[in-house]
C-alpha positions, 0 to 999 in steps of 0.5 A: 502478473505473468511472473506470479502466473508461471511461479504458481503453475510451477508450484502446482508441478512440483510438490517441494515448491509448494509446500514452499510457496504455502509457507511463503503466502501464509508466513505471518512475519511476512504479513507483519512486515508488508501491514508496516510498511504500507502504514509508513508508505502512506504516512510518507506518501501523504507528507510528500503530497502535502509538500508538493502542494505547498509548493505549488501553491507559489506556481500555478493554482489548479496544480495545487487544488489538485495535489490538496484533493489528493492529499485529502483523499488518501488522509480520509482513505487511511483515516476509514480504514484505521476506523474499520480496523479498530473497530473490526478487531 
């Protein structure tokens, strides 16, 4: 956080790191890039919790009821936001 802070105090300092860091924050490539991304991020993230429910299911209980609370809440999470966005554009 305080990288970001002195990047931007030194962008407000200096008219060419500006102009640059605009293009750099508003570069729709960029935006492309990070949105799929963080889509495959999930999709992974809820495969491995998957995984490690199923395997804590031979171990211990209360790890597994966990991990399928986990694994519930971050499938349901992308599954409202992929509504709104569908629905939004």
């Amino acid at each position: 956080m305080l990288f970001f802070l002195g990047k931007y105090i030194a962008a407000l300092r200096n008219e060419e790191k500006l102009k640059k860091l605009l293009i750099e924050e508003n570069d729709e490539r960029t935006a492309y890039i990070e949105s799929k991304a963080g889509s495959k991020a999930i999709n992974a993230t809820i495969m491995l919790l998957a995984l490690a429910m199923l395997v804590a299911n031979f171990f211990d209980k209360t790890v597994f009821f966990t991990l399928m609370a986990a694994t519930l809440a971050t499938a349901m999470t992308k599954i409202v936001i992929c509504c709104y966005y569908k629905r939004k554009f």
